[in-house]
N, C-alpha and C positions, 0 to 999 in steps of 0.2 A: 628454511632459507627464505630470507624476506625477498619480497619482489622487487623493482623499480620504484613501484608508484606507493610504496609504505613510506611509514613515517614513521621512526622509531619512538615505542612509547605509546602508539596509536592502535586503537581497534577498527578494526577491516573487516568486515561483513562478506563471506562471498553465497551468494543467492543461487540457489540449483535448481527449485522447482517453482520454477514466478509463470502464476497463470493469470492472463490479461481478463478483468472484470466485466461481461459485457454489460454496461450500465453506461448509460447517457451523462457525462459530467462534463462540460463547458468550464473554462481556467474564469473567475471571476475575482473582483478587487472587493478586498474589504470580509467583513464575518463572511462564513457562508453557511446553508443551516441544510440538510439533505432534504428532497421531498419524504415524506412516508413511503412512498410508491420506492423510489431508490434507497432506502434501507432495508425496506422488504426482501429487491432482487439481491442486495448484497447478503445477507441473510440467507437468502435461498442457496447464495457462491458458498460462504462461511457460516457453516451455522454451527460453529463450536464455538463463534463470539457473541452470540445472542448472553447479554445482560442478565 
C-alpha cells in the first residue's frame, strides 16, 4: 500500500539503521576534497568501504 508522500513509478528508500559519523564536516561551496585525517575516521566508522 503506497503512502501519501509516494509518487507512483518512484523509488522510496526507507533508512532503519542511520548512524551519525562522528567526523568534523563544515557545509562548504564549490569541490570539496576530505582531509586524510577525515577519511581515516570515516574508515575507522566504515571499513567494508575501504578501496
Amino acid at each position: 500500500m503506497p503512502t501519501e508522500w509516494a509518487q507512483p513509478g518512484a523509488w522510496h528508500l526507507v533508512l532503519t539503521d542511520i548512524r551519525e559519523l562522528p567526523v568534523p564536516a563544515d557545509g562548504q561551496l564549490g569541490p570539496w576534497r576530505p582531509s586524510p585525517d577525515l577519511v581515516q575516521q570515516v574508515f575507522q566508522q566504515l571499513p567494508g568501504i575501504r578501496p
